[in-house]
N, C-alpha and C positions, 0 to 999 in steps of 0.2 A: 601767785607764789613770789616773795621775796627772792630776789639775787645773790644771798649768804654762800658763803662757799658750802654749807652744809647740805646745802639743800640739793646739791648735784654730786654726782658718783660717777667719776672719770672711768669710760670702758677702753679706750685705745690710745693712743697716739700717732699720729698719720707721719710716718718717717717719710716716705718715697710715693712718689707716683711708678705707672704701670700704662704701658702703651703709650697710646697718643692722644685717645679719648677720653681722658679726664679720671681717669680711674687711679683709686688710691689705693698705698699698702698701710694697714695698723699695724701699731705691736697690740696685741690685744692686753688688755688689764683684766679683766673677766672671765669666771667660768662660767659664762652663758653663751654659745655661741650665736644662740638667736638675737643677741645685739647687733650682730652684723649680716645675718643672712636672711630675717623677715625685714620685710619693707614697713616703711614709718617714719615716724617722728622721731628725731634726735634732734641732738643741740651741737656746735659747733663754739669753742674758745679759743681763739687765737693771738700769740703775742700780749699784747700788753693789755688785749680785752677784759677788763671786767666781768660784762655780763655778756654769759653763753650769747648766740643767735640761735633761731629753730632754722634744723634742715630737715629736707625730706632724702629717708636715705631707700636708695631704691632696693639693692639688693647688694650682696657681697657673700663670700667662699672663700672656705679656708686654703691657705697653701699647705700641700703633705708634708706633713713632719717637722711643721715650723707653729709659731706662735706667731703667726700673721695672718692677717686677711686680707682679702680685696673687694674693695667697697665703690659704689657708684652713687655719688651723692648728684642727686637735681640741680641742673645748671651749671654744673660744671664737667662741661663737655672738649676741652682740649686740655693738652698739656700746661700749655703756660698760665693757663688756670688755676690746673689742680697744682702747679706749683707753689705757689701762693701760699699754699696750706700747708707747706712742709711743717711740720712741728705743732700745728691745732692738735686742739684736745676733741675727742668725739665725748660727747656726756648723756647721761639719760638723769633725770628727775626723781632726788630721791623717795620718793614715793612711788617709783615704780620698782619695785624690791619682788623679784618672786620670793615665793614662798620656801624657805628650807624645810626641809626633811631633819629628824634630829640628830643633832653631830656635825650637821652639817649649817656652814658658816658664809654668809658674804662675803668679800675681802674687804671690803669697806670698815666692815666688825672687827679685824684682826690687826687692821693696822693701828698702831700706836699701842698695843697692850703691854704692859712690862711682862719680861719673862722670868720664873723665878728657878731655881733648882729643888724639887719636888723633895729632894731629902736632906737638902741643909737648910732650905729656902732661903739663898743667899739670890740677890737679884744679880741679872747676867746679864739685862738689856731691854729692851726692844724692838718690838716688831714693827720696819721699815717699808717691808716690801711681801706681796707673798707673788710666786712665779711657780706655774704649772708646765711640767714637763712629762707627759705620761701618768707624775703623782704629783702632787702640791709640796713646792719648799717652803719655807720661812726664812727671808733674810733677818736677824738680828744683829740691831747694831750693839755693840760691848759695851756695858759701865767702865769704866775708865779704870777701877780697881782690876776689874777679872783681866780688861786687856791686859794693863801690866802683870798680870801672873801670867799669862801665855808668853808675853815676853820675855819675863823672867824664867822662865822652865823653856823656851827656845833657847836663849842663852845660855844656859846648863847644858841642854846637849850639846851644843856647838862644841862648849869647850870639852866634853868626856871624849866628842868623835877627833878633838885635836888637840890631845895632849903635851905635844910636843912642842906648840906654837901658844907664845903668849895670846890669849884670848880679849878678842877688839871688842872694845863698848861699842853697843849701839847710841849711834849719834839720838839726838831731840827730833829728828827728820826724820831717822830709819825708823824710831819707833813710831811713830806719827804714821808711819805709813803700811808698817809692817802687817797690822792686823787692827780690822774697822769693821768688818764685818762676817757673819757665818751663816751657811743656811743649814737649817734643820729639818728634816724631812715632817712634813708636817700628817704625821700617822698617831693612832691612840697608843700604842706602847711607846711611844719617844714624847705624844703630848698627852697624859691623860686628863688632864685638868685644863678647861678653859671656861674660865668665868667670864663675861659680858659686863657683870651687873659692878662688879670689881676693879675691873679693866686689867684683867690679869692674866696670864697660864704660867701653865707649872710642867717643865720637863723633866727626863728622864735619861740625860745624854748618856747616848751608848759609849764605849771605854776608847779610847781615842778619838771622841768630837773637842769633849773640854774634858782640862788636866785644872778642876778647880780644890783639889786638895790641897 
């Protein structure tokens, strides 16, 4: 198998170790937990590596109520080891994809698709990130038009909530900063359209996510 970045589908990122025995914490990037709790083969990228390395990952469990694991990868058996690897990517081979059910989506597939608005189809963004918290969100970063409407309709209310006080522009910095991203719950009445073959979906924002009139 070629070393393409396409070719690998990042499941974790090793933020922290855990104990003293070499044992590491992921954020996980996947809705498979058996990426981290069957034993096997994975890949390991780290720092300014190129090309993954193969680990053998022994076993790993989730922590309650968090979007972490803990993993015990071979031969790395103390701390200042698994230090080392603060920031590695864990990775699996994309060709090893299990099978979706229909409706049901990789994150791999989701990222990068543009989002459009299902009843003006004005486009609104991209999907950046998706993050599972009991249900799956959708980070989408803004087209730089919608942003500045949410800016500009922040600014309206500001000034209706204080009319008495002349109303401060927002500086080039504040709006830069103000609004970059949103998540979207990623359910079939808020997404009902998601094309693959397009690279597309199509929402349905419920009445205060977006103010795109």
């Amino acid at each position: 198998m070629d070393n393409n970045a396409s070719d690998w589908i990042e499941i974790g990122e090793i933020v922290s170790t855990k104990g003293l025995k070499g044992e590491l914490k992921v954020n996980s990037k996947t809705d498979f937990p058996e990426r981290f709790e069957t034993p096997g083969k994975r890949w390991l990228q780290c720092h300014q590596d190129k090309t993954p390395q193969p680990v053998e990952l022994l076993g790993g469990y989730q922590i309650p109520g968090k979007n972490l694991y803990v993993v015990q990868i071979a031969g790395i058996e103390d701390i200042d080891t698994a230090e080392t690897l603060r920031g590695c990517k864990l990775l699996v081979s994309s060709e090893d994809l299990p099978e979706m059910e229909e409706n049901e989506y990789h994150v791999s597939e989701l990222i990068d698709l543009e989002v459009y608005n299902q009843l003006t189809q004005e486009k609104i963004g991209q999907v950046i990130n998706v993050f599972s918290f009991g249900h799956d969100l959708l980070e989408l970063k803004l087209d730089k038009q919608v942003e500045e409407k949410l800016l500009a309709s922040d600014q309206i209310n500001l000034n209706q909530n204080k009319p008495k006080k002349k109303p401060k522009k927002l500086s080039p910095k504040a709006k830069k900063n103000k609004t970059k991203t949103i998540l979207i719950p990623f359910v079939k009445e808020i997404v009902p359209v998601v094309d693959l073959e397009l690279g597309r979906l199509e929402i349905n924002p419920p009445s205060g996510l977006l103010d795109l009139s």
